[in-house]
Residue frames as qw, qx, qy, qz and C-alpha x, y, z in Angstrom:
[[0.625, -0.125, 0.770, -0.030, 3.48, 13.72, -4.06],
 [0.247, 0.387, -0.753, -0.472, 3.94, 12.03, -7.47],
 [0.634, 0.080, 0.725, -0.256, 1.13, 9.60, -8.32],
 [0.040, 0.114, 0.781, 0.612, -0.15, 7.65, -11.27],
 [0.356, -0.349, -0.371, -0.783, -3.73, 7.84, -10.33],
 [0.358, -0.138, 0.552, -0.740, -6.49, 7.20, -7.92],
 [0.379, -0.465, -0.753, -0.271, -9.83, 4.51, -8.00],
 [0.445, -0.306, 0.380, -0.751, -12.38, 6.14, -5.00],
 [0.803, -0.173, 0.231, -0.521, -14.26, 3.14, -5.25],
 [0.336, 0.385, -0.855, -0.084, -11.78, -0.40, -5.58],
 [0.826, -0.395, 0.286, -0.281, -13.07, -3.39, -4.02],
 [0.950, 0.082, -0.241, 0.179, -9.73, -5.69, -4.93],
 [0.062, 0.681, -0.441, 0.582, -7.26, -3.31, -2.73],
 [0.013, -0.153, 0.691, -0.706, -8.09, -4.40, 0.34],
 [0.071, -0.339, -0.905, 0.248, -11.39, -5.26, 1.83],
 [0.033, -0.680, -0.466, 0.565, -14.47, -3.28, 1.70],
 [0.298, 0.876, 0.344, 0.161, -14.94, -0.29, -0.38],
 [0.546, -0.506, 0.062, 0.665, -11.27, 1.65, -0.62],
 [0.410, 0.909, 0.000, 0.078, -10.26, 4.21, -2.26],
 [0.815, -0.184, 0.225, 0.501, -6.21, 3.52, -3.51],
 [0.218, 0.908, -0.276, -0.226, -3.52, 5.49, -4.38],
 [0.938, 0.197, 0.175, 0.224, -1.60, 4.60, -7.00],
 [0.229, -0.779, 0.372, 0.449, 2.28, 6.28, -6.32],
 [0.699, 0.710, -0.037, -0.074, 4.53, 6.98, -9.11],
 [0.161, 0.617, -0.737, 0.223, 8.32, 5.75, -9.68],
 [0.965, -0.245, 0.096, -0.018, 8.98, 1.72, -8.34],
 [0.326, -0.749, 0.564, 0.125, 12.38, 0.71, -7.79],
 [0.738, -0.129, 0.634, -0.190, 11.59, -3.23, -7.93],
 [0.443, 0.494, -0.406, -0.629, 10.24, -3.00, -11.58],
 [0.440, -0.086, 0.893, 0.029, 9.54, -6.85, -11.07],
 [0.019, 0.133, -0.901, -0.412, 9.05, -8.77, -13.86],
 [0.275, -0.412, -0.845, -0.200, 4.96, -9.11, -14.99],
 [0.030, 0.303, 0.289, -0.908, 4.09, -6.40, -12.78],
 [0.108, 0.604, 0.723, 0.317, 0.50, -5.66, -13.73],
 [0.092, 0.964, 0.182, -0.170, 0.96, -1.91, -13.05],
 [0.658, -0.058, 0.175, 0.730, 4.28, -1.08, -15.01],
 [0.007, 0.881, 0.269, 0.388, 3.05, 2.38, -15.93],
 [0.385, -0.893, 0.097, -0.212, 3.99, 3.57, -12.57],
 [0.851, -0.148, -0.032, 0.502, 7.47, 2.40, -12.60],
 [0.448, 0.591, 0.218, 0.634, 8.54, 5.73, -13.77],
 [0.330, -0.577, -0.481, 0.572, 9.62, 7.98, -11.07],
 [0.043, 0.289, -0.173, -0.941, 9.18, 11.23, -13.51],
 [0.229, -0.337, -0.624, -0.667, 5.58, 10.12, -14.98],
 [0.218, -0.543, -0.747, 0.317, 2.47, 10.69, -13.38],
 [0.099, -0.811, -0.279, -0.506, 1.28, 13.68, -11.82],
 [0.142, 0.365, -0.323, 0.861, 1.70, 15.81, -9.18],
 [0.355, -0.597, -0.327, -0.641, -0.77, 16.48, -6.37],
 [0.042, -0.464, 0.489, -0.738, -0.78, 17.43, -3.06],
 [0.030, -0.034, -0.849, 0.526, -1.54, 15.54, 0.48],
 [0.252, 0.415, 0.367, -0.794, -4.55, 17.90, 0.76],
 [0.642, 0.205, -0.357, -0.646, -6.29, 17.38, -2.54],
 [0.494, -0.132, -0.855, -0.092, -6.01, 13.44, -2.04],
 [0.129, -0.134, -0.832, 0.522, -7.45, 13.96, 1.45],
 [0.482, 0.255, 0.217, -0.810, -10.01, 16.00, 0.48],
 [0.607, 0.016, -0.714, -0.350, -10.71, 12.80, -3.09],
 [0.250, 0.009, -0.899, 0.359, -10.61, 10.58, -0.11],
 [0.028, 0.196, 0.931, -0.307, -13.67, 12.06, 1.40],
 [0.327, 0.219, -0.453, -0.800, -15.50, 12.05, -1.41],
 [0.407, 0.040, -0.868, -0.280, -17.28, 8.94, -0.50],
 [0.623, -0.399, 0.329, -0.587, -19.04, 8.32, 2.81],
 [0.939, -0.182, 0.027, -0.290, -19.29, 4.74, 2.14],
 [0.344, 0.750, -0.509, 0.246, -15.45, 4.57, 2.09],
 [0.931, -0.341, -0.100, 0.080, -14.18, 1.66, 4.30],
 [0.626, -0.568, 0.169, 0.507, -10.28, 2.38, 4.04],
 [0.292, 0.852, -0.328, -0.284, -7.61, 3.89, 1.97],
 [0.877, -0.261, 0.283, 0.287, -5.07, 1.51, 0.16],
 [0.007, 0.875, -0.345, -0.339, -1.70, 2.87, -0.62],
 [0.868, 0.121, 0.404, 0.263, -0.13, 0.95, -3.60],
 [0.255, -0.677, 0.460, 0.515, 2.33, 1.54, -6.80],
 [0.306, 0.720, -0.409, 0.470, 4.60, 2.00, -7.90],
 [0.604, -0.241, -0.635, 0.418, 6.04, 1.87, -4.41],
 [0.311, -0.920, -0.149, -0.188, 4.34, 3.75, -1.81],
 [0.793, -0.521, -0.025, 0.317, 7.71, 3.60, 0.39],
 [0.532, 0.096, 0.100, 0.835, 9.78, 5.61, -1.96],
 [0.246, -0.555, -0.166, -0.777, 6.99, 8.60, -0.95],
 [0.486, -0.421, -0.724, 0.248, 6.61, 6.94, 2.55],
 [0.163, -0.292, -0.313, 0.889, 6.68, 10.44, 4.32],
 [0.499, -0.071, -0.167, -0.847, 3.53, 11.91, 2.05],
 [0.617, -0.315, -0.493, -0.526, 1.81, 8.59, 2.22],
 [0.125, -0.064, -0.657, 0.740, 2.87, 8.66, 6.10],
 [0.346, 0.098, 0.052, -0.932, 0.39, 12.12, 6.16],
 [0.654, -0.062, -0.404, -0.637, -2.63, 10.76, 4.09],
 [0.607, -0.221, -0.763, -0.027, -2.88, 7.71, 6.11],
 [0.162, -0.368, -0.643, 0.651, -3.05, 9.38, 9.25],
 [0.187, 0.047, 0.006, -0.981, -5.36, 11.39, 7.76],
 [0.612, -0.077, -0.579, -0.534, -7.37, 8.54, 6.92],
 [0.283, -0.086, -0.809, 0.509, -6.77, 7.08, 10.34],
 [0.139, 0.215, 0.487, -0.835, -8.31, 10.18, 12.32],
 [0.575, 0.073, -0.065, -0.812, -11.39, 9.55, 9.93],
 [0.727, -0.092, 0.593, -0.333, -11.74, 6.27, 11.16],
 [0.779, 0.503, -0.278, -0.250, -10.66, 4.64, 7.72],
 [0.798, -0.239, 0.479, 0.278, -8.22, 1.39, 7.68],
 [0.346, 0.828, -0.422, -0.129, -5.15, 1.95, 5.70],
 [0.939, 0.044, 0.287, 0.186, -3.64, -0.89, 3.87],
 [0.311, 0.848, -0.261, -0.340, -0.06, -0.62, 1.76],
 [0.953, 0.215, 0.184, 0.110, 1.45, -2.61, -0.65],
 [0.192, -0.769, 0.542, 0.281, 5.58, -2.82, -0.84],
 [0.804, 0.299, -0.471, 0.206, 8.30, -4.89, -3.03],
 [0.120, 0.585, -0.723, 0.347, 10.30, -4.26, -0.15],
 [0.603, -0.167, -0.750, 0.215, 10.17, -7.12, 3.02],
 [0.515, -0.819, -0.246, -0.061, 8.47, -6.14, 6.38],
 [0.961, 0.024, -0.065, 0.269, 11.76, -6.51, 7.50],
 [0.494, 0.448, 0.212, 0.714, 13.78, -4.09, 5.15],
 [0.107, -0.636, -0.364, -0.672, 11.73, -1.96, 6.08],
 [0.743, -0.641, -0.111, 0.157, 12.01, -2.39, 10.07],
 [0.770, -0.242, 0.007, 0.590, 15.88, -2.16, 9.57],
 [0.024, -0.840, -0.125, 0.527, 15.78, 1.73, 8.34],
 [0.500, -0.021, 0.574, 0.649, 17.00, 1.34, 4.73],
 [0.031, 0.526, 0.614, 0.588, 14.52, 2.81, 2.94],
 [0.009, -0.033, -0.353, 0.935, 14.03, 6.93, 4.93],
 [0.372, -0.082, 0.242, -0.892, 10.55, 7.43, 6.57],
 [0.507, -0.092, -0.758, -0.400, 9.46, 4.14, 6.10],
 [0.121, -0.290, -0.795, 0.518, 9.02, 3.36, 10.22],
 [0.286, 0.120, 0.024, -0.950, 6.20, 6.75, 9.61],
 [0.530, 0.037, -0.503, -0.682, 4.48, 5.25, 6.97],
 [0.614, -0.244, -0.746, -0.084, 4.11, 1.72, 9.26],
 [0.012, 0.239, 0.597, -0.765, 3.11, 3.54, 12.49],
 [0.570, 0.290, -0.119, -0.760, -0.21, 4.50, 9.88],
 [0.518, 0.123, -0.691, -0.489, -0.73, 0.73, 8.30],
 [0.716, -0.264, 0.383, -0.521, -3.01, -1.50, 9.53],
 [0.910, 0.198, 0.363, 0.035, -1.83, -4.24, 6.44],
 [0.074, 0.822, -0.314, -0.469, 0.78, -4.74, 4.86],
 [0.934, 0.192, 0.300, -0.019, 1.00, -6.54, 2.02],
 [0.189, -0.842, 0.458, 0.214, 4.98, -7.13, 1.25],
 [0.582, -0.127, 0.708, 0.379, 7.63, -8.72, -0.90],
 [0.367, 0.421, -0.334, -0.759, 7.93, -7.99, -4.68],
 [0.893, 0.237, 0.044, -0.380, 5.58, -9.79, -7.40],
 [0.308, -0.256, 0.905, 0.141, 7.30, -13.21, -8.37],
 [0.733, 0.103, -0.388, -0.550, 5.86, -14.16, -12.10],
 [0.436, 0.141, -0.882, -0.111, 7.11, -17.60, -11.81],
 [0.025, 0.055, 0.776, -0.628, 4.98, -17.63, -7.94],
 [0.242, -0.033, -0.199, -0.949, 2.30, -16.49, -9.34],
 [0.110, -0.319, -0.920, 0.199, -1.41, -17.74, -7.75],
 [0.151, -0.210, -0.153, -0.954, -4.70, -15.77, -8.69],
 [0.608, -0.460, -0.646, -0.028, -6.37, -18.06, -6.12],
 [0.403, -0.291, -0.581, 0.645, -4.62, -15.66, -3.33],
 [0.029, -0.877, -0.480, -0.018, -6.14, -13.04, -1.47],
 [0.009, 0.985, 0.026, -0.173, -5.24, -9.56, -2.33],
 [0.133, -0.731, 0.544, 0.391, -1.73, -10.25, -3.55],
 [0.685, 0.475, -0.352, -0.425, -0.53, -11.75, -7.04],
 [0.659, 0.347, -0.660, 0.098, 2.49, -14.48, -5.84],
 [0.822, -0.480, -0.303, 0.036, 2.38, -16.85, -3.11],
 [0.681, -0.137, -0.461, 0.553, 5.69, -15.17, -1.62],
 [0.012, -0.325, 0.237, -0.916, 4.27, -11.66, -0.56],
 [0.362, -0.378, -0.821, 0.229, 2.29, -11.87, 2.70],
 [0.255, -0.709, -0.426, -0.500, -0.65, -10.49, 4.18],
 [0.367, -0.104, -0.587, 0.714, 1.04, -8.93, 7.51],
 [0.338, -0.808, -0.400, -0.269, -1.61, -7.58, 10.32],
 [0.263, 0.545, -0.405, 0.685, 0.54, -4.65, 11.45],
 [0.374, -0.541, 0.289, -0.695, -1.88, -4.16, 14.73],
 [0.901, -0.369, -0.013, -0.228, -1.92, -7.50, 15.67],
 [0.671, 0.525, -0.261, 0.454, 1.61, -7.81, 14.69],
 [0.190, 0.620, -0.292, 0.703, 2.21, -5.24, 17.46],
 [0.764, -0.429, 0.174, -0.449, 0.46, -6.43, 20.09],
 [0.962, 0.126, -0.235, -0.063, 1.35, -9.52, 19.66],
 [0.584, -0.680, 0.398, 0.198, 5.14, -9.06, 19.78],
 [0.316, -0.113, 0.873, 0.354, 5.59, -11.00, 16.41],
 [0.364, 0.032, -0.609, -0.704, 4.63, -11.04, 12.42],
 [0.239, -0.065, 0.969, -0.008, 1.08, -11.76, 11.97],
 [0.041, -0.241, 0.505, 0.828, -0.65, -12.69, 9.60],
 [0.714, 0.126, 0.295, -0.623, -4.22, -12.75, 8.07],
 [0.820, 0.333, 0.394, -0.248, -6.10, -15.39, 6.06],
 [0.155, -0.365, 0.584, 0.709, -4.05, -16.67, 2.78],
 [0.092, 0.127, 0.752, 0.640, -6.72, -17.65, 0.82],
 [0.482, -0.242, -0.121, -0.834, -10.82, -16.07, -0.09]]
């Protein structure tokens, strides 16, 4: 798997204490992006399921894993693996797309159903400078949304957490 890097100990990913991967190569390349680094689908590094699963539990006080970017979804089949690895250790696994819950439902984009049978959040839609709102929670522009996959599923229908701290 192709990443830019790792944080073990983020607390703006996602709730709690997470430890995020940061994939390498974005499609979206949206404007103002505040990781452009990892647009490159030939920079980064290398490194293997099994070495991030073993970084991953490097912490104890670890709370979940969040998969971000670049776009996790163009690696959706490794970060498929690592989240269910982070599953069976009882970790919540958040990931962050440009694509649209949606898109992503309708099979464009290969192993993406994997990767959301592992997310518990997904926070979707690409960054929009001109949307931009550093009042929301966990995401930069007011048109990507905080989708609660497992209540989502239950449910029957999109839903969604809290929009603001």
């Amino acid at each position: 798997m192709r990443i830019a890097n790792t944080v073990s100990d983020s607390i703006v990913d996602g709730p709690g204490l997470r430890f995020t991967v940061f994939t390498q190569g974005c499609p979206h390349r949206c404007p103002g992006c505040h990781n452009p680094g990892t647009h490159d689908p030939a920079g980064g590094r290398e490194v293997s399921v099994a070495e991030l699963a073993a970084e991953l539990s490097g912490n104890p006080l670890t709370d979940g894993l969040t998969l971000s970017g670049g776009e996790p979804f163009c690696q959706a089949a490794e970060c498929a693996a690592l989240a269910r690895i982070a599953r069976e250790r009882g970790l919540n696994v958040w990931a962050y797309t440009g694509y649209t819950y949606e898109r992503l439902l309708a099979g464009e984009v290969p192993d993406a159903l994997a990767l959301l049978e592992q997310v518990d959040v997904l926070v979707d839609g690409r960054f929009v400078e001109e949307l931009k709102d550093i009042s929301l929670r966990f995401r930069g522009s007011s048109n990507q949304r905080l989708i609660d996959l497992n209540a989502s599923r239950q449910a029957g229908h999109l839903c969604f957490l809290p929009d603001r701290t």
